[in-house]
C-alpha positions as semicolon CSV with decimal commas, in nm:
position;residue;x (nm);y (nm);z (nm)
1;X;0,115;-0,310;-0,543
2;X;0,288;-0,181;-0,233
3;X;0,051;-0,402;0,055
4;X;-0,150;-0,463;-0,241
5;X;-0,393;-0,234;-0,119
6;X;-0,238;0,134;-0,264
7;X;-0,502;0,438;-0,233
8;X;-0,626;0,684;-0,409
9;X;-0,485;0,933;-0,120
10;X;-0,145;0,701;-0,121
11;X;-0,085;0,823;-0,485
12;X;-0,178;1,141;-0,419
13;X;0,127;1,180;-0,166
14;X;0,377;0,964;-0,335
15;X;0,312;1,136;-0,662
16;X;0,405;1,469;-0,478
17;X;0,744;1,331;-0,450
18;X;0,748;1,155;-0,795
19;X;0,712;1,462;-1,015
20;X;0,995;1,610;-0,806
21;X;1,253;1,320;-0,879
22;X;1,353;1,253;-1,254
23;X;1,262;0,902;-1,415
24;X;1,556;0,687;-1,472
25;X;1,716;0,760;-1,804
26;X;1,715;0,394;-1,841
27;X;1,347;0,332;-1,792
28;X;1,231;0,528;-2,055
29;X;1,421;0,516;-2,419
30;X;1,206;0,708;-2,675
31;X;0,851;0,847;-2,646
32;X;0,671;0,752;-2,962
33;X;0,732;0,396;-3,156
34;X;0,724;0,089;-3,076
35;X;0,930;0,045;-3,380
36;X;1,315;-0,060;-3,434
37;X;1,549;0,169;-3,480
38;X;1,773;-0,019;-3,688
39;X;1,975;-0,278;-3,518
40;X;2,087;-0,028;-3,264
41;X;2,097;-0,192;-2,915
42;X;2,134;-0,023;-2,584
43;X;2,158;-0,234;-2,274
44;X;1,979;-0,131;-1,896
45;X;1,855;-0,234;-1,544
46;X;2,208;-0,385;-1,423
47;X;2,132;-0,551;-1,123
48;X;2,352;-0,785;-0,892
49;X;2,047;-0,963;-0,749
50;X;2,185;-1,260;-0,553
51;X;2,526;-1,275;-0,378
52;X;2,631;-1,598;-0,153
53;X;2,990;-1,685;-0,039
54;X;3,041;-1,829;-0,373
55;X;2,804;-1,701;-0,633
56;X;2,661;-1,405;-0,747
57;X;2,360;-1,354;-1,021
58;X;2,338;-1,034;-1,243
59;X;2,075;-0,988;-1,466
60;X;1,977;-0,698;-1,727
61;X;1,811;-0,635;-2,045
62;X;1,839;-0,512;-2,377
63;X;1,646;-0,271;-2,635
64;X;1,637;-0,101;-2,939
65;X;1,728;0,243;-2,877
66;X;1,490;0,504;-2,940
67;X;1,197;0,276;-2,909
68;X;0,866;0,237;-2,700
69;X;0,698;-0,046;-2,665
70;X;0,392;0,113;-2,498
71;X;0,500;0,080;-2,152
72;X;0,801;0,352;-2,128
73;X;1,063;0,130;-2,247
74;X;1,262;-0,025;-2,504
75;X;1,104;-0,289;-2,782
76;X;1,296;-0,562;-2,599
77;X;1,591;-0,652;-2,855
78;X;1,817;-1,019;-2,838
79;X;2,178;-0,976;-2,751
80;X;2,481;-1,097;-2,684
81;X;2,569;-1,056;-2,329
82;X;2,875;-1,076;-2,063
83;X;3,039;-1,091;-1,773
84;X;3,391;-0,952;-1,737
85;X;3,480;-0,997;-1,343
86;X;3,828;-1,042;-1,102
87;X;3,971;-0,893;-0,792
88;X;4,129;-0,595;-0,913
89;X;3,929;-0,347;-1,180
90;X;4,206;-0,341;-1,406
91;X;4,234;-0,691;-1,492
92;X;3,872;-0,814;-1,519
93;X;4,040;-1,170;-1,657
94;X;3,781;-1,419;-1,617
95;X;3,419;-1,390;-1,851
96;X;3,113;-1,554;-1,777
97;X;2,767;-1,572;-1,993
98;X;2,422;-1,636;-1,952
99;X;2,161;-1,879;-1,997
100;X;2,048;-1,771;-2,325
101;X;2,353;-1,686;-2,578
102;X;2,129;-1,398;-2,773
103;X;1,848;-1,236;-2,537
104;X;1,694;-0,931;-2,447
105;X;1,696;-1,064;-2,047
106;X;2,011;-1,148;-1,950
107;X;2,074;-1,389;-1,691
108;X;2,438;-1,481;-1,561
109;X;2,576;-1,632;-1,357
110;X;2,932;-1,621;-1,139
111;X;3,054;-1,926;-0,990
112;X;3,378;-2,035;-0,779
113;X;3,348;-1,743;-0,602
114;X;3,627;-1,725;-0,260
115;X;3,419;-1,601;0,074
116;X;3,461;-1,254;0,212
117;X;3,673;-1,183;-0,122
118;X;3,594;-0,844;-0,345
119;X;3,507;-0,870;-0,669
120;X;3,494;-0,635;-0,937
121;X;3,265;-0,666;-1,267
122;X;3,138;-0,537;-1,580
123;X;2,828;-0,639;-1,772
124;X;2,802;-0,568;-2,150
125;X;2,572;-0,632;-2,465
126;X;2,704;-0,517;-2,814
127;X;3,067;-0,412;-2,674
128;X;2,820;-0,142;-2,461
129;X;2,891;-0,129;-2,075
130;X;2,534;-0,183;-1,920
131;X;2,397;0,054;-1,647
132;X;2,259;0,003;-1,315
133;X;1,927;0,027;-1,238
134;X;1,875;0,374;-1,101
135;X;1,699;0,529;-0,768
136;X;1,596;0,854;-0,817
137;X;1,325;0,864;-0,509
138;X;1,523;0,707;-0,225
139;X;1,945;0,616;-0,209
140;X;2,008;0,260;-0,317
141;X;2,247;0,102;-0,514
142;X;2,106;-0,200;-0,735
143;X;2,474;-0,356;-0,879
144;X;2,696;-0,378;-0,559
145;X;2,780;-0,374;-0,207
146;X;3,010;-0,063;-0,243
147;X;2,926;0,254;-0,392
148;X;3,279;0,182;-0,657
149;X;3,188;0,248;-0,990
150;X;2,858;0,390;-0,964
151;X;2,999;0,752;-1,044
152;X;3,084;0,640;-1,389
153;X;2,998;0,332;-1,625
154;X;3,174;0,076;-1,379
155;X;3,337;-0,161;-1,337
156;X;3,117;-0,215;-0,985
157;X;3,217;-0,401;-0,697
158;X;3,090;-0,674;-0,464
159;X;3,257;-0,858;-0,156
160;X;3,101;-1,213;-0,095
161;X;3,024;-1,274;0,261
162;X;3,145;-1,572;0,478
163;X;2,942;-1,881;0,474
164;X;2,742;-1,967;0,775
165;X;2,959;-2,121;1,044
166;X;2,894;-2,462;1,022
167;X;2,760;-2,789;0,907
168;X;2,432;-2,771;0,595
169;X;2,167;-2,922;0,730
170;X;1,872;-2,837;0,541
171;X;1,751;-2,528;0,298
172;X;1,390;-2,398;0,311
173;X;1,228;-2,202;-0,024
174;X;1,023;-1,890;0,131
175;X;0,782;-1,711;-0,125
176;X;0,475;-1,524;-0,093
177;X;0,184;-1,323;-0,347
178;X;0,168;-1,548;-0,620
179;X;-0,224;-1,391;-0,651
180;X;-0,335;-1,680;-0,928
181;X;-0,567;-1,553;-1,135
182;X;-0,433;-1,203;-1,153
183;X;-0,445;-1,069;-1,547
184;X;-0,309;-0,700;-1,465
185;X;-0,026;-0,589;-1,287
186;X;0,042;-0,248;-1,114
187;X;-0,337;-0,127;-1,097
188;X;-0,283;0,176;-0,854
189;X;-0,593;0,386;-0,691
190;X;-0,816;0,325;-0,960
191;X;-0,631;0,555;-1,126
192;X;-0,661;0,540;-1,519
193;X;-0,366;0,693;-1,600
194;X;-0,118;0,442;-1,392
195;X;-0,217;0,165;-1,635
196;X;-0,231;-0,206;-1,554
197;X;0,007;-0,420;-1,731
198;X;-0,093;-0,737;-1,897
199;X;0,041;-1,070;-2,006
200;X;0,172;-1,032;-2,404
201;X;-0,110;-1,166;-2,634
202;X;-0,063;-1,580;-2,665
203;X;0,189;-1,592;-2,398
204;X;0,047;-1,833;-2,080
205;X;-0,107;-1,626;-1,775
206;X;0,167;-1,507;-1,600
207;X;0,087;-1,582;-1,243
208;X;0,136;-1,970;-1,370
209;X;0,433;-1,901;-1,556
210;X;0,598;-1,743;-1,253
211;X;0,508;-2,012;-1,024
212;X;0,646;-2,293;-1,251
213;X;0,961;-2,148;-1,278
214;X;0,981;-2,085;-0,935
215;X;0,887;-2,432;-0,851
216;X;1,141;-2,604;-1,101
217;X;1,405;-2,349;-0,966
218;X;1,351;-2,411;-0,581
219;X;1,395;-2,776;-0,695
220;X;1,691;-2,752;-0,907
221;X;1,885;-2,564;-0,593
222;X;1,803;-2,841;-0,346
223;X;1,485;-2,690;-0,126
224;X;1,382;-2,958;0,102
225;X;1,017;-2,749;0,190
226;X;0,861;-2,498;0,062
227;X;0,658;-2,174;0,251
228;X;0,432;-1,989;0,094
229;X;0,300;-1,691;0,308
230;X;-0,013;-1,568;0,154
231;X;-0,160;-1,415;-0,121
232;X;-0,183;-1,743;-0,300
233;X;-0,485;-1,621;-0,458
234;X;-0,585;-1,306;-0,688
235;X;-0,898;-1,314;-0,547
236;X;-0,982;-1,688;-0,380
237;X;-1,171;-1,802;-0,656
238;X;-1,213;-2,195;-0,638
239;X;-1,054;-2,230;-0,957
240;X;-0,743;-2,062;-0,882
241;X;-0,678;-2,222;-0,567
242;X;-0,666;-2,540;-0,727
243;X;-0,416;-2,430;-0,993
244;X;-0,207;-2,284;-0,721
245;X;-0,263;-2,591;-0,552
246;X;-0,170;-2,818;-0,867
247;X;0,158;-2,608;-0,911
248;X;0,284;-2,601;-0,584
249;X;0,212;-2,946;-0,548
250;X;0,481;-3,031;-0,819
251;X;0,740;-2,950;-0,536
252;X;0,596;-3,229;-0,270
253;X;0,293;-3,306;-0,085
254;X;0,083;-3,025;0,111
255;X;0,172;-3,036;0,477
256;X;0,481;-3,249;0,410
257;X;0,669;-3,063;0,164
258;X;0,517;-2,693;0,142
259;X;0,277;-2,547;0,339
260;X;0,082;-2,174;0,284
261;X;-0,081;-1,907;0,494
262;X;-0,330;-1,714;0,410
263;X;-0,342;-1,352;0,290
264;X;-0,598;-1,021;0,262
265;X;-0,659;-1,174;-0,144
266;X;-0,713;-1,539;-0,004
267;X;-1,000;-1,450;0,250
268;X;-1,319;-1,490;0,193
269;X;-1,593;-1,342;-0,064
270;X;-1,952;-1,290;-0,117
271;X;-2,111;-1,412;-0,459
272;X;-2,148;-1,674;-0,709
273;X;-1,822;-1,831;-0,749
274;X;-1,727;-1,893;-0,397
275;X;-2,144;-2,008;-0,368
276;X;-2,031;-2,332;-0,282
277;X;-1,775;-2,303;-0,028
278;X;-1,823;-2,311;0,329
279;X;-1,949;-2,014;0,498
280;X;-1,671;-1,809;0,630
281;X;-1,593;-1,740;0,977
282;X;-1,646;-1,314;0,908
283;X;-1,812;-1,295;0,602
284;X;-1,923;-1,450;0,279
285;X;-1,734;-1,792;0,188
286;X;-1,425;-1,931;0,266
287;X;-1,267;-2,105;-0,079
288;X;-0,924;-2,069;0,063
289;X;-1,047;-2,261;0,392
290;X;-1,167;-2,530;0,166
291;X;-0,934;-2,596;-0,068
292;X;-0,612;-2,592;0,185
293;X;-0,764;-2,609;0,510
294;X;-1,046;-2,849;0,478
295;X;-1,019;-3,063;0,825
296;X;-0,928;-2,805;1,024
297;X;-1,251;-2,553;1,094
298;X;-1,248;-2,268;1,156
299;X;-0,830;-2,269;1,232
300;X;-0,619;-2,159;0,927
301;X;-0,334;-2,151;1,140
302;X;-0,025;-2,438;1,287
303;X;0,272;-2,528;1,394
304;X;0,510;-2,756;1,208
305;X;0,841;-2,927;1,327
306;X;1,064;-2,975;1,050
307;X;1,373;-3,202;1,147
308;X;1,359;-2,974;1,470
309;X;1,325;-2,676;1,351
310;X;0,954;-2,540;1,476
311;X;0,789;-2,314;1,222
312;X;0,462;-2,145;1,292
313;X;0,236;-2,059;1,034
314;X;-0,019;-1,755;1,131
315;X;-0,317;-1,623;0,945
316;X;-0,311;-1,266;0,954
317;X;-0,592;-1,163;0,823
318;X;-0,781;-1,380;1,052
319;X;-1,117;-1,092;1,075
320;X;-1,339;-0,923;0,859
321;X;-1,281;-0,681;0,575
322;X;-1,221;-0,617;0,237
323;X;-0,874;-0,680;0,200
324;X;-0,748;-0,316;0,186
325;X;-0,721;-0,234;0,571
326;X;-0,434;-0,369;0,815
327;X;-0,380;-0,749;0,884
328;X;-0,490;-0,860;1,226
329;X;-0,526;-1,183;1,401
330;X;-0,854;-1,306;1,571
331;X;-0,851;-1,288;1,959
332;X;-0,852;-1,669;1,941
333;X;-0,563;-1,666;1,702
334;X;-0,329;-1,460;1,858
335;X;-0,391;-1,640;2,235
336;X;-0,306;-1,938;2,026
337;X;0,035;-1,792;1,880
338;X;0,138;-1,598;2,211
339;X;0,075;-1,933;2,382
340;X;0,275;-2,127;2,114
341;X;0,578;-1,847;2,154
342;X;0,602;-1,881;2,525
343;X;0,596;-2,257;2,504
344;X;0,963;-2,369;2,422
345;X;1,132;-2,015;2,362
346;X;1,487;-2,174;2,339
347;X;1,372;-2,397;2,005
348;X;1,464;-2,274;1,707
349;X;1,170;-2,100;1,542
350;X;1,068;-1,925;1,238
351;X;0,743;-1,747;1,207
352;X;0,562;-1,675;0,856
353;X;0,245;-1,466;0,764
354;X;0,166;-1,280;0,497
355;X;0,178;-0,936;0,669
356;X;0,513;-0,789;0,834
357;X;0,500;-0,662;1,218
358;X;0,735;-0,374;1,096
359;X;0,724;-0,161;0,777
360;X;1,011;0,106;0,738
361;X;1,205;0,266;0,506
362;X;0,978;0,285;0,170
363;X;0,990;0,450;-0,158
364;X;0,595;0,518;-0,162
365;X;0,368;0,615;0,143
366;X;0,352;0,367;0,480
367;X;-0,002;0,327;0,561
368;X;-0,160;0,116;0,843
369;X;-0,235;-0,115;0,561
370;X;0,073;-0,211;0,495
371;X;0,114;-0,454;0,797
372;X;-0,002;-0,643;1,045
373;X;-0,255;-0,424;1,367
374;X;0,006;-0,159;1,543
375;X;-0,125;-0,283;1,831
376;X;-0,113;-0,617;1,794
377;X;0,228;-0,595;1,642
378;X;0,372;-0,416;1,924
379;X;0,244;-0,734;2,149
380;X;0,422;-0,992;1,944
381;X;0,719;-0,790;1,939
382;X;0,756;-0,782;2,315
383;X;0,687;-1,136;2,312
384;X;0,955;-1,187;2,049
385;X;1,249;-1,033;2,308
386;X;1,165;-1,300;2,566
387;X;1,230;-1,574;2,273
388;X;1,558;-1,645;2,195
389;X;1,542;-1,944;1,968
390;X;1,275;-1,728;1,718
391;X;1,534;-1,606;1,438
392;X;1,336;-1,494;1,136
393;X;1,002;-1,348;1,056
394;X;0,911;-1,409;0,671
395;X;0,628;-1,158;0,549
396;X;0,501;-1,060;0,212
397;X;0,235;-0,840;0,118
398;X;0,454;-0,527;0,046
399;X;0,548;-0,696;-0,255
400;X;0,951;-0,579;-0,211
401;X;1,269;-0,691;-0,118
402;X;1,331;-0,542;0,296
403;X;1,495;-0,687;0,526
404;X;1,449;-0,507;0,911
405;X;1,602;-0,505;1,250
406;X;1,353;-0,418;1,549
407;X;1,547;-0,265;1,891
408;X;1,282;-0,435;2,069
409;X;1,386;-0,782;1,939
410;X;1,732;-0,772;1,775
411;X;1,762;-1,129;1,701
412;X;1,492;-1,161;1,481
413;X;1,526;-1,076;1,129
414;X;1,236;-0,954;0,989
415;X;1,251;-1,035;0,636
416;X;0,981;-0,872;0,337
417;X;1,020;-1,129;0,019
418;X;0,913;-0,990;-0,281
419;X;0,644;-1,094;-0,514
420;X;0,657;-1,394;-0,700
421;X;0,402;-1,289;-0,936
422;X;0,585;-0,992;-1,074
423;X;0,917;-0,796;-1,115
424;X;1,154;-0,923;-0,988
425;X;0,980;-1,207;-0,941
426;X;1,149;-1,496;-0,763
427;X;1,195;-1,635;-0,409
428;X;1,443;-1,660;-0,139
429;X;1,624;-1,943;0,005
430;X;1,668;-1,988;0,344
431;X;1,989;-2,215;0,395
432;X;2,029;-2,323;0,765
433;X;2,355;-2,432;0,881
434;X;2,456;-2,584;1,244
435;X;2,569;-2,202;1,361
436;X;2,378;-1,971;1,117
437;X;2,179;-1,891;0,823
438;X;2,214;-1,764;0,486
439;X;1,903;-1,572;0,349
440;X;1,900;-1,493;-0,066
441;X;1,683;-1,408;-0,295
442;X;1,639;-1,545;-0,675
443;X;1,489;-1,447;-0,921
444;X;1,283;-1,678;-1,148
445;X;1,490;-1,813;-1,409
446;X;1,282;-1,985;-1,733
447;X;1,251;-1,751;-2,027
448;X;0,886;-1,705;-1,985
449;X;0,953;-1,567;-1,676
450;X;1,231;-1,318;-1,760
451;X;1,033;-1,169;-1,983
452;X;0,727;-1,121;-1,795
453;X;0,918;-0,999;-1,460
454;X;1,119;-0,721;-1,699
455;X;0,772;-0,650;-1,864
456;X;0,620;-0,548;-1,487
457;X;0,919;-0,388;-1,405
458;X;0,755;-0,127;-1,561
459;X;0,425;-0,057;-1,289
460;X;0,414;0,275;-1,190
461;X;0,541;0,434;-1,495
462;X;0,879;0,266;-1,451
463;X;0,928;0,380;-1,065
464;X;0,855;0,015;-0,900
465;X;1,207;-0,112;-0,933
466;X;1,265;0,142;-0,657
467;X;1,065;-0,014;-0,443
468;X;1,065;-0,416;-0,529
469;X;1,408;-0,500;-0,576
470;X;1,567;-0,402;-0,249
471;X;1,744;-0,062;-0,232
472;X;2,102;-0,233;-0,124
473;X;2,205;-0,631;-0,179
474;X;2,193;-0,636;0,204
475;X;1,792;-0,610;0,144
476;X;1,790;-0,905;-0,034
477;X;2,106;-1,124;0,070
478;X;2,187;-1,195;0,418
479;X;2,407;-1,453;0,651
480;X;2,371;-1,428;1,018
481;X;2,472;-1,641;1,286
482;X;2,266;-1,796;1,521
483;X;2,274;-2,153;1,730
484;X;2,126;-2,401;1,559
485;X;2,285;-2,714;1,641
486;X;1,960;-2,872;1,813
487;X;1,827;-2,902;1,422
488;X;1,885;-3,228;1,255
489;X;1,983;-3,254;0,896
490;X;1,756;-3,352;0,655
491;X;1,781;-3,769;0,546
492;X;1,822;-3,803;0,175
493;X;1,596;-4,017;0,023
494;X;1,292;-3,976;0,277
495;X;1,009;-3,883;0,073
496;X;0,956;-3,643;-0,178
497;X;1,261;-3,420;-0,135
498;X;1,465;-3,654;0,085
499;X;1,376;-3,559;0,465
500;X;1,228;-3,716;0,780
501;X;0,902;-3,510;0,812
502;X;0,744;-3,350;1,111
503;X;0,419;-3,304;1,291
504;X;0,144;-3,049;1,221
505;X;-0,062;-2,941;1,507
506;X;-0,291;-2,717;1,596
507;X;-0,282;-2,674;1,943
């Protein structure tokens, strides 16, 4: 949920404003029965979730009409689906279809796209034109990067940006709350009436099935090392640590290929199951410590170089507390990072935690929860300005799609990644070129997964959409330039995904 941490008096103000804004017609089909309604198929949720210089993903999904399934939606219902698309909207020549031929989640995908071109498209299922994804509590438009179509039933418009200037030299998966061992999604407040949503009965847990897909995906598209920043954990029992530990570790080694951070699920607990952990540095037992930090005491924090690119890896929830108050770093910790910051501020850096510096611009309440210490925050801020290699800040935590600017440090793109564990469930990838970056986000692509991420879309009686996905492409899709010739591109055939390694340290 939004910083995973959502109160009681959170819900009380956001549901002020959410009984004053309608539900999306297209969340909620039908009040009643979760059964067909003949073989009459309306489709929903457009979305045009990634968009590089040449490519551009649109998903939706497809239901009987009239139905409920129990959550406020359609019974899902298999479909044909497709793309109609070109650069004028009355002569949409070219079609493109999905992965699956006849599916309720609908997954295609354009190709061959021309940079800084427009585009103009139109999704259907059953000869129906399919509707965007609607924002009723804040402005933000989920199927393009111009507002054309949106006053009707399309066609809708993107333009594809320019490339980063440049050579490739190497592409970096960033993901964060895959919370292993979770078995309900969207518990809010303790509130009974904002019901959790569970796995479908039979169907594999679907914390795992998110996290295979996304490791098979991050593969397929050429990641050469994987960040994960926090949250790895539902609640850092032993036994899911390891299975997030198994998964991950189907991309590369630990420390070599991907590398986590901790977050407020991952740190430690009092009673049985953690009994036989270490004891934690604030409190009760440290299973995260163990299972991904073991030689390193009391430090769950580094610095890595990857092919000259220096990434620093902070732990910030580095105190004591139950998880539900704002991230902070230990006194010793954040010595340790300003010293790290202040060493070589030219080098190209990235920085990834679990919580983000900077929260802004949200659907539901902004609580101190919700990121890292004000205080602290401010600090690392100021020390950002005075750094001009640092480029990118990758946070998680809120569980949504944001990307923000600070005035304090312009250069530095602070960039919220939504869950992996739930809709829309996916990743980013973080493609570094010789004079910029490309930043897009995926969603996770294997059936399993398409089903479960359009099954959570539905947390918060249909509203989270508004809040997860991103409320414009730009949220979710980014290049920038920035100087990063001093990096050296990855050597193919090097290991487990074909690069030269680094060095970890500590100090």
């Amino acid at each position: 949920m939004p910083g995973c941490d959502f109160t009681r008096r959170d819900l009380l103000r956001w549901s002020a404003v959410a009984a004053a804004a309608p539900v999306a017609a297209t969340a909620f089909h039908g009040v009643a029965s979760a059964a067909t309604s003949g073989d009459d198929i309306s489709p929903a949720n457009l979305e045009l979730v990634t968009l590089t210089e040449d490519r551009a993903i649109i998903t939706w999904y497809t239901g009987y009409t009239g139905t409920n399934d129990g959550l406020g939606r359609m019974v899902p219902a298999p479909a044909d689906g497709e793309v109609r698309w070109g650069t004028h909207p009355a002569r949409l020549n070219r079609v493109a279809t999905g992965l699956s031929s006849h599916t309720p989640y609908h997954y295609v995908e354009l190709t061959g796209l021309e940079p800084g071109r427009t585009y103009y498209y139109q999704a259907t299922s059953r000869g129906k034109p399919v509707p965007p994804t609607a924002f009723t509590l804040i402005s933000g438009n989920a199927v393009g990067t111009s507002d054309y179509g949106l006053d009707g039933t399309g066609p809708y418009s993107f333009t594809t940006p320019e490339p980063p200037p440049g050579r490739h030299l190497f592409t970096i998966a960033l993901c964060n709350d895959i919370h292993m061992g979770e078995t309900q999604a969207g518990l809010v407040g303790g509130q009974p009436q904002y019901i959790g949503i569970q796995q479908e009965p039979g169907l594999p847990p679907y914390p795992e099935v998110m996290l295979e897909s996304l490791v098979r995906d991050v593969t397929a598209l050429g990641a050469d090392y994987l960040l994960a920043a926090g949250d790895i954990s539902a609640e850092a029992v032993p036994v899911d640590l390891s299975k997030a530990h198994q998964l991950l570790g189907r991309f590369g080694g630990y420390q070599d290929d991907y590398f986590v951070t901790r977050g407020n699920h991952d740190r430690a607990h009092l009673g049985d199951p953690y009994a036989n952990c270490r004891a934690g540095q604030w409190q009760g037992n440290d299973c995260f410590a163990d299972r991904f930090f073991p030689a390193q005491g009391e430090r769950t924090y580094f610095t890595r170089t990857l092919n000259g690119l220096r990434v620093i890896g902070i732990d910030s929830y580095d105190k004591p507390g139950n998880g539900g108050d704002a991230g902070a770093l230990s006194p010793d910790q954040l010595a340790w990072f300003r010293d790290q910051l202040h060493r070589d501020q030219d080098r190209p850096t990235i920085v990834f935690g679990h919580h983000p510096l900077i929260v802004q611009d949200s659907a539901f309440p902004i609580s101190p929860s919700n990121s890292l210490d004000a205080t602290q925050a401010a600090t690392i801020l100021q020390d950002y300005s005075r750094m001009p290699g640092l480029f990118l800040h990758h946070a998680g935590h809120t569980h949504r799609n944001k990307r923000t600017i600070s005035l304090v440090a312009p250069h530095v793109t602070h960039q919220e990644i939504a869950a992996a564990k739930e809709y829309p469930g996916g990743f980013s990838l973080l493609r570094l070129h010789t004079g910029g970056y490309a930043l897009n986000f995926y969603k996770s692509r294997s059936e399993l997964a398409r089903r479960w991420s359009e099954r959570s879309r539905m947390e918060i009686l249909g509203y989270w959409p508004q809040f997860a996905l991103g409320a414009s492409v730009a949220d979710r899709n980014t290049v920038v330039r920035h100087d990063l010739s001093g990096l050296r591109p990855v050597r193919r055939g090097h290991g487990s995904h074909g690069h030269d390694g680094g060095q970890l340290s500590l100090v």
